[in-house]
C-alpha positions in Angstrom: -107.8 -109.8 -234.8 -105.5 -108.1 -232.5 -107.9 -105.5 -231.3 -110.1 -108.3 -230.5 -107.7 -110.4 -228.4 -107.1 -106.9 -226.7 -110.4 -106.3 -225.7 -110.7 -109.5 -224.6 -107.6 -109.2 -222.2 -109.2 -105.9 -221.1 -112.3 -108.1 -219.6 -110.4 -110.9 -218.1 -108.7 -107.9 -216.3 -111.6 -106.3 -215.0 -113.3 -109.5 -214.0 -110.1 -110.8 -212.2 -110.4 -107.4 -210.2 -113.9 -108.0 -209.2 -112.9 -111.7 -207.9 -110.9 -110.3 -205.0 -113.6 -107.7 -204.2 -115.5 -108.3 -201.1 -119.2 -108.7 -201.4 -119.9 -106.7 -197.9 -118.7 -104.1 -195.8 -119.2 -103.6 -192.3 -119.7 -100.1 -191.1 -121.1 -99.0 -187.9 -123.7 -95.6 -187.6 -122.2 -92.6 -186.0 -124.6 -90.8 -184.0 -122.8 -87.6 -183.7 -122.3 -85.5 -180.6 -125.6 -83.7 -178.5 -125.5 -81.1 -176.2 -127.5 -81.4 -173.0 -130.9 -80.0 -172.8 -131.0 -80.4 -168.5 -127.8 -80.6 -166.4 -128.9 -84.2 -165.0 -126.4 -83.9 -162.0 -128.1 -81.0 -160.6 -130.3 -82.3 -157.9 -130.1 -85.7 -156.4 -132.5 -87.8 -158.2 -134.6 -90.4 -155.6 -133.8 -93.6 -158.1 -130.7 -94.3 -161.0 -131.4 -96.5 -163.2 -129.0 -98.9 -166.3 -130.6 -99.6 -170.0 -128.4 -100.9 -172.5 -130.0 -101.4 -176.2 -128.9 -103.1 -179.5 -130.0 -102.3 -183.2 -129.0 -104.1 -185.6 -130.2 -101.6 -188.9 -128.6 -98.5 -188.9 -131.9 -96.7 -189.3 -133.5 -98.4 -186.1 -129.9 -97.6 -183.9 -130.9 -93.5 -185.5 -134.4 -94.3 -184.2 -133.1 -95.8 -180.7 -131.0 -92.6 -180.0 -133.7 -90.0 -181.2 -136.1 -91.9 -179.0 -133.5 -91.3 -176.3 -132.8 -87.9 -176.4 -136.8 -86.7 -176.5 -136.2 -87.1 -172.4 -134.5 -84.6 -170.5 -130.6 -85.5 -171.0 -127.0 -84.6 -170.5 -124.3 -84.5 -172.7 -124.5 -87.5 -175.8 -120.8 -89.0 -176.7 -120.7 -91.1 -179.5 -118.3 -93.3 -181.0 -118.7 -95.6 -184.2 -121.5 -97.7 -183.3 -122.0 -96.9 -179.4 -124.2 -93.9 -177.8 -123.8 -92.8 -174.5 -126.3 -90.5 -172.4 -127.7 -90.0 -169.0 -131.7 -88.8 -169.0 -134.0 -87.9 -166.2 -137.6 -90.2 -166.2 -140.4 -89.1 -164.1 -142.9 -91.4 -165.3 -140.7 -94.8 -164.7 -144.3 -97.0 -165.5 -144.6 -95.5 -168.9 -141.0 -95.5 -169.6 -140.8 -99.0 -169.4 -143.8 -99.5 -171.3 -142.4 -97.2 -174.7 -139.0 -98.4 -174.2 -137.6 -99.8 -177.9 -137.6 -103.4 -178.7 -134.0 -104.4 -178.5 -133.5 -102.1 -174.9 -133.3 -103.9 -171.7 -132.9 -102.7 -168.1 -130.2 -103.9 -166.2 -130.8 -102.6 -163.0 -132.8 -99.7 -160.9 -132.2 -98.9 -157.3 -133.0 -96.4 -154.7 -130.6 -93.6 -153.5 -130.0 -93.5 -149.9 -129.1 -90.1 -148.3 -127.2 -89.7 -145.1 -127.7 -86.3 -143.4 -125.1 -87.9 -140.6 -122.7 -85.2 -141.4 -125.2 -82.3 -142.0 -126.3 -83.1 -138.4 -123.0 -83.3 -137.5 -121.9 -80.0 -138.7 -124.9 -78.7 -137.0 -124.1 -79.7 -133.8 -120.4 -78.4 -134.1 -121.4 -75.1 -134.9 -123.1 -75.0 -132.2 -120.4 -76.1 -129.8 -117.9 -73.6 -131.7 -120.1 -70.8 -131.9 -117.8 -67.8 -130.5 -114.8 -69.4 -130.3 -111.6 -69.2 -132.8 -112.5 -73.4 -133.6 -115.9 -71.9 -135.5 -113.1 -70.3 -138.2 -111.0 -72.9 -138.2 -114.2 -75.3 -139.4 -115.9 -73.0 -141.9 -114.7 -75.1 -144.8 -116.2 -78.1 -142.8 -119.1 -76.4 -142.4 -119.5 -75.3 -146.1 -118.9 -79.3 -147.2 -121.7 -80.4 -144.6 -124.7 -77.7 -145.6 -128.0 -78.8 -145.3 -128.6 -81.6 -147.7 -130.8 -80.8 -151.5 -134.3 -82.8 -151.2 -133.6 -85.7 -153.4 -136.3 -85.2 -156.7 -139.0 -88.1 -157.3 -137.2 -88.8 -160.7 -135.1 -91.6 -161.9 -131.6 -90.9 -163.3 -131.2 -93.3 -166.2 -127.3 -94.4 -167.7 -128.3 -95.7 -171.3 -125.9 -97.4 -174.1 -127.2 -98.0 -177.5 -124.8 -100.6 -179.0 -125.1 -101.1 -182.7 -124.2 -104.7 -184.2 -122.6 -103.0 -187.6 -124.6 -105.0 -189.7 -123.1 -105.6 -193.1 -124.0 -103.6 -196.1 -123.9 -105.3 -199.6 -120.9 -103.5 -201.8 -122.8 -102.4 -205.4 -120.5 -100.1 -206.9 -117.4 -101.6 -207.9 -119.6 -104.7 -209.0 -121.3 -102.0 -210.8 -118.4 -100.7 -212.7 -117.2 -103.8 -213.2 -120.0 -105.0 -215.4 -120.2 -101.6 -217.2 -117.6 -101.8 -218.2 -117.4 -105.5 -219.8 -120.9 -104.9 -221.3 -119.1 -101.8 -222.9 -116.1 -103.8 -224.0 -118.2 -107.1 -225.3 -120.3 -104.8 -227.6 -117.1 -103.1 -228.9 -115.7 -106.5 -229.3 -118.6 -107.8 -231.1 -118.2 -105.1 -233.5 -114.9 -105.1 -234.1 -115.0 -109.5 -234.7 -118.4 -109.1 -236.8 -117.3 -110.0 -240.0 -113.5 -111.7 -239.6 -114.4 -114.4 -236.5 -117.8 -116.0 -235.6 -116.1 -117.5 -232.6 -115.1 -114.6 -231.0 -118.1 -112.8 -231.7 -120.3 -115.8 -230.1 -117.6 -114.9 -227.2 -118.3 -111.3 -226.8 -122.3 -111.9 -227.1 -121.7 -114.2 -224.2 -120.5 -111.4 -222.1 -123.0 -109.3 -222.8 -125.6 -111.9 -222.3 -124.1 -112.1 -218.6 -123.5 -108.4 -218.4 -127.0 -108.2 -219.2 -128.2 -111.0 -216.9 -126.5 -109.2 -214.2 -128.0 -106.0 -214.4 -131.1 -107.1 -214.7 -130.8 -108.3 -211.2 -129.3 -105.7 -209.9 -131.9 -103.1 -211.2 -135.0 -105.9 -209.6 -133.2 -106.0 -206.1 -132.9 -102.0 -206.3 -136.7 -101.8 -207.1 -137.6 -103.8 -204.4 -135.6 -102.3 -202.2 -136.9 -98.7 -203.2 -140.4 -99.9 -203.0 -140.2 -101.9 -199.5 -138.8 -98.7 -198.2 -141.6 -96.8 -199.1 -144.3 -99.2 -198.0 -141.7 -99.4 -194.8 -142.1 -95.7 -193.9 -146.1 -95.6 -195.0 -146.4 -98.5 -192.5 -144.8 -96.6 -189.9 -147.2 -93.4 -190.0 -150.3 -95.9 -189.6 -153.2 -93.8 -187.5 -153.5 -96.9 -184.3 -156.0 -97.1 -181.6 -153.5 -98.9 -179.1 -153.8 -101.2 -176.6 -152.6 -104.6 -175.7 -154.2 -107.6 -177.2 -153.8 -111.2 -177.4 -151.9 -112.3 -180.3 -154.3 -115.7 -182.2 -152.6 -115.5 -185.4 -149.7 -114.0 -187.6 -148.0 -113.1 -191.2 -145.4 -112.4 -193.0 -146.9 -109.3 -195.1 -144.7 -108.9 -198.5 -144.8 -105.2 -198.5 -143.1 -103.9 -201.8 -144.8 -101.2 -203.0 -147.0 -98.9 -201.6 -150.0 -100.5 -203.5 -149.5 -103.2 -200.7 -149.8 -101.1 -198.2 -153.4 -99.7 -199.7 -154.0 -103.4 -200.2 -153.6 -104.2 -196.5 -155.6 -101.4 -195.2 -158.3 -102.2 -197.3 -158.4 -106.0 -196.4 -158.3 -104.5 -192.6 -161.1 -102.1 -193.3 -163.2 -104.6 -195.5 -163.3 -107.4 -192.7 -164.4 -104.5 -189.6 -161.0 -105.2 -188.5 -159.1 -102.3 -187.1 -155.1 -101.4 -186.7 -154.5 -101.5 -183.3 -150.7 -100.8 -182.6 -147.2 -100.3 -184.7 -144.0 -101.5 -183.4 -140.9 -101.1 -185.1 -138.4 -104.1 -183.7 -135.3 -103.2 -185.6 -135.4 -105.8 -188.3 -139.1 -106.4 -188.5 -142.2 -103.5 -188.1 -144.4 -105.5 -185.9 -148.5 -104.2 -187.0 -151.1 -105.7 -184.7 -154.6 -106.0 -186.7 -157.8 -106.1 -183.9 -160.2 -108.8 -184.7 -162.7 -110.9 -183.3 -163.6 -114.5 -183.6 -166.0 -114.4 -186.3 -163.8 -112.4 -189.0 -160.0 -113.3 -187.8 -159.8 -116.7 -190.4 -161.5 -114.2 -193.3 -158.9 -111.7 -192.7 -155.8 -114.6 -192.5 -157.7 -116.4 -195.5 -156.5 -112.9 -197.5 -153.2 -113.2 -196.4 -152.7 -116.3 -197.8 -154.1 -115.4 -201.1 -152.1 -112.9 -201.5 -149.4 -114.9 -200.9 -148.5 -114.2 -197.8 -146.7 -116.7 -194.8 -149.9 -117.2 -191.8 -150.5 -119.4 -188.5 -153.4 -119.4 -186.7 -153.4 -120.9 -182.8 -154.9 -124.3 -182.1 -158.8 -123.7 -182.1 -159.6 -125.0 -178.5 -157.0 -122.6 -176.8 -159.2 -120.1 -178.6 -162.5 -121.4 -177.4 -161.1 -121.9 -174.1 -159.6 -118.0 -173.9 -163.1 -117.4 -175.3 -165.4 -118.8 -172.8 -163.5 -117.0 -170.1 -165.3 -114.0 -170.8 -168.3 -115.5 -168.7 -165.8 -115.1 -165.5 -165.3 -111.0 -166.6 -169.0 -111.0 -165.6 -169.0 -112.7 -162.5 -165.9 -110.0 -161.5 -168.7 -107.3 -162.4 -171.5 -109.2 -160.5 -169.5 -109.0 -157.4 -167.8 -105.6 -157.9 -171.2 -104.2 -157.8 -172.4 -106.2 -154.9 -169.9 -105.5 -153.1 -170.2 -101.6 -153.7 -174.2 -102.1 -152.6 -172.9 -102.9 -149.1 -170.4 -100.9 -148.3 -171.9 -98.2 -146.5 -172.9 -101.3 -143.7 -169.5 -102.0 -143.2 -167.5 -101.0 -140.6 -164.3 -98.3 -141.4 -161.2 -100.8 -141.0 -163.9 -103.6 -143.1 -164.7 -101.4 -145.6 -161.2 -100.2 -146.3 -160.3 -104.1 -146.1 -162.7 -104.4 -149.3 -162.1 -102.1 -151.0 -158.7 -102.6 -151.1 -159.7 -106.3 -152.4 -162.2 -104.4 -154.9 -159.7 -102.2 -156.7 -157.6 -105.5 -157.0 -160.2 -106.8 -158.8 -160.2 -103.8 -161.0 -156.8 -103.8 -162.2 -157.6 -108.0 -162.8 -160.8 -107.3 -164.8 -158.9 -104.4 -166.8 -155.8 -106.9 -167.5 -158.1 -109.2 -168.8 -160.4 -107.0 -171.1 -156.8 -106.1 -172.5 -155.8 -110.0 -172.9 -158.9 -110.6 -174.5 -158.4 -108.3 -177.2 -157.8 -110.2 -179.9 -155.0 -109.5 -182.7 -153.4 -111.1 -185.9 -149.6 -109.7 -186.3 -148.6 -108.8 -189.1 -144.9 -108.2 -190.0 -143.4 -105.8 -192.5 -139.6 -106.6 -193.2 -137.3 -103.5 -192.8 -135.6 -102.6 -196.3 -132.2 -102.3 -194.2 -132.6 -106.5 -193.2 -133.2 -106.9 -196.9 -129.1 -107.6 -198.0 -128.5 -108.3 -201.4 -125.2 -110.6 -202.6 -124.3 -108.4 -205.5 -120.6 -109.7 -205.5 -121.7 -113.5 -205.0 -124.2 -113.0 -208.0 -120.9 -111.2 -210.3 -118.4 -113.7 -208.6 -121.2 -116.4 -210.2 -121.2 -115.2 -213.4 -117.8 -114.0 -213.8 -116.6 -117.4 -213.5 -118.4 -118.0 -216.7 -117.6 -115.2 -218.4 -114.0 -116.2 -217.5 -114.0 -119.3 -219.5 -115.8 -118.1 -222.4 -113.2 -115.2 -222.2 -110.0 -118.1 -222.3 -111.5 -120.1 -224.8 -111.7 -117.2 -227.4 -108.3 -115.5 -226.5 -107.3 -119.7 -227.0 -109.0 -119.0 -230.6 -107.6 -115.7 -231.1 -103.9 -116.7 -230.6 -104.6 -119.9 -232.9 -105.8 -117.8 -235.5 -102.6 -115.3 -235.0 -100.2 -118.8 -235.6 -102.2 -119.8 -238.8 -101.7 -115.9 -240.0 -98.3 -116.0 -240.1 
């Protein structure tokens, strides 16, 4: 009887220890230290630009950073959860347009550069030339040379800030359990034959042991699974382009057999996948549809289970039916190209400066008028299990059963002697 009240102190002890454990850390990534590839400071650059960017999964702040350095850059200096670089853009359009979700620019202006002193200089050498005052302003001189061309690029300060967001504790909730699942069935054993109490006590805490575990191994499954379908999401062939957004779910992407699902939902309604976006916490997968397929396609999300909206029907109509203005833009475009040649030079420059206007609005359009269904696919890192809530649940019941047995125990040890 002994032994058993010993084991069973043994598991108040290591479930008293679990109590004051904390069900999440916070730890912010460390992106380590990168050498330049370009000495940024160089040559003047024409523009400087600010971008600051947040990530709130560890794996998206890596992603943030790699994006980073793939432009020329100088040194990167790290700290716990911050990256600092400076990179050279020539392209500041298509910048913009592939910068992360979570990156925002604060500010880009133009350099000035005053050759007031070079001129200066200039003229003083001029007025010195032969004279002992030339030596004397050699150093001058030197500081005032002709000034470097400033270089059609854009000098770009960028911080990447992560949030630190918490990561559930498993181990020691881990342990904890092991060992009073280890301890209950030695207790069982030992209280088999000389106490049915007590060995209705140690079932009980292998019951929860058991219960416990059996979540634990679920959540890691998902987990493992989501992250697979995660990174098969994010190799997904795309034909890009912007489209208008008429609908949107909440994909439950655990395995990869529903990513093959997806694809072949996609592929099955002549829908196509037009762009992948990974926004930190969500990937962001924009299916291309049309108006006679997109409530099939949506109508399979919801089967499956899946979160959908759809917009109000006459905004759709009504975005529809303005593809009758696209051709009354290509009716006049081509009239207007007919007559040019009778046109004076300052008239026809006039129109076709009003012509390739009504370009860039006809090829704004055609892009708004793709339409798109967004589908999201939860990052595995946003996915945060409450292991220590879940042990701190069940402990609690274990506790009692555990005090009402060593309550039994100790009785049995007065009637004993």
């Amino acid at each position: 009887m002994e032994r058993a009240v010993y084991l069973l102190i043994i598991i108040v002890a290591l479930l008293s220890v679990s109590l004051t454990v904390p069900s999440h850390t916070y730890s912010p990534p460390y992106a380590g230290f990168f050498g330049s590839t370009i000495n940024t400071y160089e040559k003047p650059p024409r523009w400087v630009g600010y971008v600051e960017c947040t990530a709130d999964t560890s794996s998206y702040y890596s992603y943030v950073v790699n994006w980073t350095l793939r432009y020329p850059h100088d040194y990167g200096v790290s700290e716990p959860g911050v990256f600092k670089t400076t990179i050279l853009v020539r392209n500041w359009s298509r910048f913009f347009e592939e910068m992360p979700s979570g990156c925002h620019v604060l500010g880009r202006n133009s350099l000035d550069y005053d050759d007031k002193l070079y001129r200066a200089s200039e003229r003083l050498k001029n007025l010195t030339a032969g004279t002992p005052d030339y030596e004397k302003l050699e150093p001058f001189f030197g500081f005032a040379s002709s000034p470097e061309t400033p270089v059609n690029v854009t000098q770009v300060k960028i911080t990447v800030f992560s949030t630190g967001m918490m990561k559930p504790v498993k181990l020691p909730f881990v342990i904890t359990w092991l060992g009073v699942l280890i301890v209950g069935i030695a207790g069982a054993l030992v209280s088999y034959r000389r106490s049915k109490s007590l060995l209705a006590v140690f079932l009980i805490t292998v019951i929860l042991s058991a219960i416990f575990f059996e979540e634990y191994i679920q959540m890691e499954r998902k987990i493992s699974g989501t992250a697979e379908a995660f990174n098969e999401l994010l190799t997904l062939n795309s034909t890009s382009g912007w489209c208008t957004e008429i609908g949107g779910a909440q994909g439950d992407f655990s395995s990869r057999d529903d990513v093959t699902w997806f694809l072949k939902t996609v592929e099955e309604n002549n829908a196509t996948v037009s762009s992948v976006r990974w926004e930190d916490t969500v990937l962001r997968i924009h299916v291309k549809v049309n108006s006679s397929n997109y409530m099939r396609i949506i109508g399979a999300f919801k089967e499956r289970g899946w979160e959908t909206s759809v917009i109000d029907s006459e905004y759709l109509n009504a975005l529809l039916e303005e593809r009758h203005g696209t051709r009354e833009i290509n009716e006049t475009l081509t009239t207007l190209e007919k007559y040019l040649p009778y046109l004076t030079p300052d008239e026809r420059k006039a129109v076709e400066d009003y012509m390739a206007n009504l370009n860039e609005t006809l090829h704004q359009d055609r892009d708004q008028k793709n339409l798109c269904i967004a589908v999201f696919a939860t990052n595995p890192e946003a996915i945060i299990p409450d292991y220590g809530g879940h042990s701190d649940f069940l402990a609690k019941f274990a506790l009692v059963a555990v005090f009402v047995g060593l309550a039994l125990g100790r009785r049995r040890g007065d009637e004993t002697r």
